[in-house]
C-alpha positions as CSV (number, residue, x, y, z in Angstrom):
1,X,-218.4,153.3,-95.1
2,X,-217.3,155.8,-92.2
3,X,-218.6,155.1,-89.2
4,X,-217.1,157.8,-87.3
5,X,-219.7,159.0,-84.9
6,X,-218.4,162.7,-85.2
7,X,-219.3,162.8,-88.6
8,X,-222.6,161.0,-88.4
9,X,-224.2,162.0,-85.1
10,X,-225.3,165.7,-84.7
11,X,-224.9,166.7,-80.6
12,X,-226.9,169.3,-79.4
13,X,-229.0,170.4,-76.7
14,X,-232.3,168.6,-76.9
15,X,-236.1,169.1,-75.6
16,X,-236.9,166.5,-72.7
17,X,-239.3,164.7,-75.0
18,X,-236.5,164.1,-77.4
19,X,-234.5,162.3,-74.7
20,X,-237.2,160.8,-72.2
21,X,-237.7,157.6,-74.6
22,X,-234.3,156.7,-74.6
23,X,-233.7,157.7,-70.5
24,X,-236.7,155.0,-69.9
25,X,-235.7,152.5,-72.2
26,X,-231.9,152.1,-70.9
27,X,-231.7,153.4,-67.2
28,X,-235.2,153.7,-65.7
29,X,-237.1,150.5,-67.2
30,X,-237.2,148.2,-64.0
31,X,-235.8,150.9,-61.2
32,X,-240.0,151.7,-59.9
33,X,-238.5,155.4,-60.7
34,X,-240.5,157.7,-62.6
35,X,-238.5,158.9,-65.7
36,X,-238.8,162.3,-65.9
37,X,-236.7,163.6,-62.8
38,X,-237.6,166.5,-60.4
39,X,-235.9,169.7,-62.2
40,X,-236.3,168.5,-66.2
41,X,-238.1,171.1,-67.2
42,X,-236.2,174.3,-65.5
43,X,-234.6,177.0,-67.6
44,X,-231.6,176.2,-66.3
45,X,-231.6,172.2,-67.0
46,X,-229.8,171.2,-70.1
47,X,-230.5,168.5,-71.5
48,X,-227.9,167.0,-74.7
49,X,-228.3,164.4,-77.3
50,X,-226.4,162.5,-80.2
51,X,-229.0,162.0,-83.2
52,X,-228.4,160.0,-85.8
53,X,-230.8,161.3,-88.4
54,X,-234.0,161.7,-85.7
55,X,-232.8,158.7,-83.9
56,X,-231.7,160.0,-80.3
57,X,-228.6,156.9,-79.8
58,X,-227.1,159.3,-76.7
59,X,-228.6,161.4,-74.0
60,X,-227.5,163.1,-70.9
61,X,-229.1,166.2,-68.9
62,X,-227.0,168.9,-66.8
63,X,-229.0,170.4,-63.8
64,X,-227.8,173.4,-62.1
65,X,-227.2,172.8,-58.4
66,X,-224.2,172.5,-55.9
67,X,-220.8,171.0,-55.7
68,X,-219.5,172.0,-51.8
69,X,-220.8,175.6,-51.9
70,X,-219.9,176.3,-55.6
71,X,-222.2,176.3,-58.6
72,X,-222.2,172.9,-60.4
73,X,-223.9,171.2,-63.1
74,X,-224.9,167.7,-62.1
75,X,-225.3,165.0,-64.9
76,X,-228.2,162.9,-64.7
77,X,-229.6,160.6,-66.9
78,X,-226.5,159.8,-69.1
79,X,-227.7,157.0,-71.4
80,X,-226.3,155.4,-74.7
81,X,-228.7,153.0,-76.7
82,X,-227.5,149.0,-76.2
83,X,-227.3,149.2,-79.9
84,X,-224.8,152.3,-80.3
85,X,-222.7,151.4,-77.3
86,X,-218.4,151.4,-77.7
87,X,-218.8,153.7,-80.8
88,X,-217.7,156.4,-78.8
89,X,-221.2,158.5,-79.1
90,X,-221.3,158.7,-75.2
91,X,-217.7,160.0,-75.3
92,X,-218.4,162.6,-77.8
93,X,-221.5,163.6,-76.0
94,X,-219.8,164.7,-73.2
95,X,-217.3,166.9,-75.0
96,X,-220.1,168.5,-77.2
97,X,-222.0,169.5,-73.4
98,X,-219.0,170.4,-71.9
99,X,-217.9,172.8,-74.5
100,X,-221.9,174.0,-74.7
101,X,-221.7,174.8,-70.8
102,X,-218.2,176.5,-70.7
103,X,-219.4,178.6,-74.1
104,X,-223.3,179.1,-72.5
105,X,-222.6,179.7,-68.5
106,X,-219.9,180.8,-66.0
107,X,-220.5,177.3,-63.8
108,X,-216.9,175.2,-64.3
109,X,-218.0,172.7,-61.7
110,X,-219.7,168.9,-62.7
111,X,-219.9,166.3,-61.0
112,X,-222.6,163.0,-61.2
113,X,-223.6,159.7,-59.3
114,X,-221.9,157.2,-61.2
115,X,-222.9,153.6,-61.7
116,X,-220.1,151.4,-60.7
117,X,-219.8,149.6,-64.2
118,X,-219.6,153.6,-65.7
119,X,-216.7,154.9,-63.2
120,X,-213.7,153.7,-65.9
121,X,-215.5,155.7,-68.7
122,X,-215.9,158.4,-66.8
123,X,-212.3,158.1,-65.4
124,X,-211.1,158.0,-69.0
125,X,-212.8,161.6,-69.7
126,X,-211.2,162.7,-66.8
127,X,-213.7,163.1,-64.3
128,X,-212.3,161.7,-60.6
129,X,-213.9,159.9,-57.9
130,X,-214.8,162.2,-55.1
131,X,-216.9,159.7,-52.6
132,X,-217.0,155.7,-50.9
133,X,-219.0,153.5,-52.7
134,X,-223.0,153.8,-52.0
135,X,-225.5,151.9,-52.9
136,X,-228.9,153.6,-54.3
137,X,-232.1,151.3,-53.6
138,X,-233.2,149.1,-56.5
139,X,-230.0,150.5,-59.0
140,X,-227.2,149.0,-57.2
141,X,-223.8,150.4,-56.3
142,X,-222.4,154.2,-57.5
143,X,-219.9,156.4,-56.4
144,X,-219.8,160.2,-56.9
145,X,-217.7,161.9,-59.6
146,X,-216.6,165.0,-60.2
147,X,-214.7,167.1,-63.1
148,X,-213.7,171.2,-63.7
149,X,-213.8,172.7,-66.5
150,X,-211.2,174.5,-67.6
């Protein structure tokens, strides 16, 4: 049996209600945070997901904003189900979105509020840590991250 996420996951952009499930069930559940964020359902938000079949294992949405004056894409909401986690579905998530947003839009810039448990796999996937530790009320510590495109 191959258990090779690239061959068994299909990445794509996804609808909200594809994603939301997943989004409350692994980082909202327990915050008193609603889990549909303020900019989901703009044009210009992107939301991506790894399927397995129907099953949605990975989720992450991009939302257009700012990164020091320049246009950016913030991630929000990255996610991977307890059950899928170290299969390297999260990893591959990422480089399907990143190579959506370089093929889709002229904005090079990311950058995200990163959990502190999450800063070595974003590290990893070369993303770099552009701020001091801060804590966000009733989530615990994050630092934020950045990465460009090339």
């Amino acid at each position: 049996m191959n258990d090779n996420p690239r061959i068994l996951a299909e990445y794509r952009p996804a609808r909200l209600e594809e994603i939301l499930p997943l989004r409350e069930d692994v980082i909202i559940r327990g915050t008193n945070r609603a889990a549909e964020f303020p900019g989901d359902r703009l044009v210009s938000t992107i939301h991506f997901g790894a399927f397995l079949d129907s099953q949605n294992v990975a989720c992450g949405t991009f939302m257009l904003s700012e990164w020091f004056g320049e246009p950016a894409y913030q991630l929000r909401g990255m996610a991977t189900d307890p059950a899928f986690r170290g299969r390297g579905f999260g990893v591959e998530l990422l480089a399907a979105a990143e190579s959506h947003i370089r093929l889709s839009s002229a904005v090079r810039q990311l950058w995200c509020s990163a959990r502190k448990p999450a800063v070595g796999f974003y590290l990893k996937l070369g993303w770099s840590i552009a701020s001091e530790p801060y804590d966000v009320v009733n989530i615990g510590p994050h630092v934020k991250m950045c990465k460009r495109l090339v």
